[in-house]
C-alpha angles and dihedrals in degrees: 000000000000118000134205089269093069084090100045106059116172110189118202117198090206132142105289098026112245139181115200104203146056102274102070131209104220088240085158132348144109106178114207100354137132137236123258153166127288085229089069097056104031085155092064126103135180113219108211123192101210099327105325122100108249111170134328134258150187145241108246089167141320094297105035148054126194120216144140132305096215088065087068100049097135098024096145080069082049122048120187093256083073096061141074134183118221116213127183093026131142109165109029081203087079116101088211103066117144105246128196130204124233123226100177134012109203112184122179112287090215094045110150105208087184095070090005096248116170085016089169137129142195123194121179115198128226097241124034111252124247118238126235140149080271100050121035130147114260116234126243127217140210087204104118100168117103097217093055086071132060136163095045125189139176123192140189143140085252116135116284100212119058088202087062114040092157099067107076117181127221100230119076120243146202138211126193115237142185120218120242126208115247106250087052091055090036082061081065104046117022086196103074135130138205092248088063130080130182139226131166132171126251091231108047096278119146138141113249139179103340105028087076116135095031131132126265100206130192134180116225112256084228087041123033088168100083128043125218129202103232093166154030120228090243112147143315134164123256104359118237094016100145097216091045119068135209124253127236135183111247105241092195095067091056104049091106088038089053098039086051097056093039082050102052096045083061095246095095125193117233107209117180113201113230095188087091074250107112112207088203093072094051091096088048091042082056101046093050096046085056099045084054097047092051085054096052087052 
């Protein structure tokens, strides 16, 4: 059951990460999942503040992961120079890991860190990755219809069990998730926004505190070949709860937001629609509707 403090989160980026109140960031969790390889999941990236596994990311290109907002609350403590971002890596516990070094954090200007609204991050890294079977960049979509997607996942190094958030361990895992419309999840949780979905597992699975800033991926029910990144790990309440779902930022909202910033650090992210809908032809849509519109006064 949801309390008054779902409207007054207070987020402490302390050792080890906490969130005092009913709403949760996913600092670490993956709820009835499984392990599995880093191959099956080359998109995906661990952020680390000065050693310690924060949150998770993706590969957007060579220059530049998307994450989460929420993973940066108090980044004027915590200065770029102070994170990595680990590739190719199964299990976090190998000494070997390949690390990265970041140049730029850009959260959202308009991040609500109240109900968790624009919880999303750019951070553009100082040299450009190098791409392998075991590191390669996730596709977006402009697909926002639910039944247009199907097999689900979401993955982290997040704790596995939400009694224990305490214990995180070192391989990455996934869990299996079905999509929910908005107005069902909205039923939930009266907060949220349009730039939130929802997914929970049928089973209990969920991603929880830790997993934050991974990806939510889906196949196309007309293409299982390629995987898109529909969502961000953002909050939820009670991980694992099978009635309550988790939260998830809701990455189409955010393609011209994302092509703007890549654009102005000079790295720019070419992203190409595949709804048959070019984004690139929303400021003319709009120039002609007015210039109608003045016609017909």
């Amino acid at each position: 059951q949801l309390k008054p403090s779902l409207l007054s989160l207070q987020l402490y980026f302390l050792e080890p990460f906490s969130v005092p109140s009913t709403i949760s960031a996913r600092f670490s969790t993956i709820i009835g999942g499984k392990p599995v390889d880093i191959a099956d999941f080359p998109w995906q990236v661990g952020i680390l503040n000065q050693g310690h596994h924060v949150c998770g990311g993706t590969i957007l290109n060579e220059w530049w992961i998307l994450t989460a907002s929420h993973c940066f609350i108090k980044i004027n403590h915590h200065p770029p120079t102070e994170w990595t971002i680990v590739h190719r890596a199964h299990d976090l516990s190998n000494k070997n890991m390949t690390l990265m070094t970041v140049d730029k954090i850009i959260t959202h200007p308009y991040f609500d860190s109240w109900i968790m609204d624009n919880d999303i991050a750019l951070l553009l890294l100082t040299s450009p990755l190098n791409f392998s079977v075991e590191s390669v960049p996730i596709c977006l979509s402009d697909v926002t219809d639910l039944k247009a997607w199907s097999s689900c996942l979401v993955a982290g190094w997040g704790t596995t069990n939400a009694s224990s958030v305490k214990f995180l361990p070192s391989v990455l895992h996934q869990v299996h998730l079905d999509l929910l419309t908005w107005d069902r999840c909205f039923y939930v949780f009266p907060v949220l926004t349009r730039n939130m979905m929802c997914a929970n597992g049928s089973h209990g699975g969920d991603a929880c505190q830790g997993d934050s800033g991974g990806p939510l991926i889906c196949h196309k029910k007309n293409n299982k070949t390629k995987w898109y990144q529909l969502g961000i790990v953002s909050w939820g309440v009670n991980c694992g709860k099978k009635d309550i779902p988790g939260v998830y930022t809701k990455v189409s909202n955010y393609l011209l937001w994302i092509k703007r910033m890549t654009k102005k650090a000079g790295k720019p992210y070419v992203y190409q629609p595949d709804s048959g809908y070019s984004l690139l032809l929303c400021p003319w849509v709009i120039v002609l509707l007015c210039f109608v519109m003045l016609l017909l006064s």
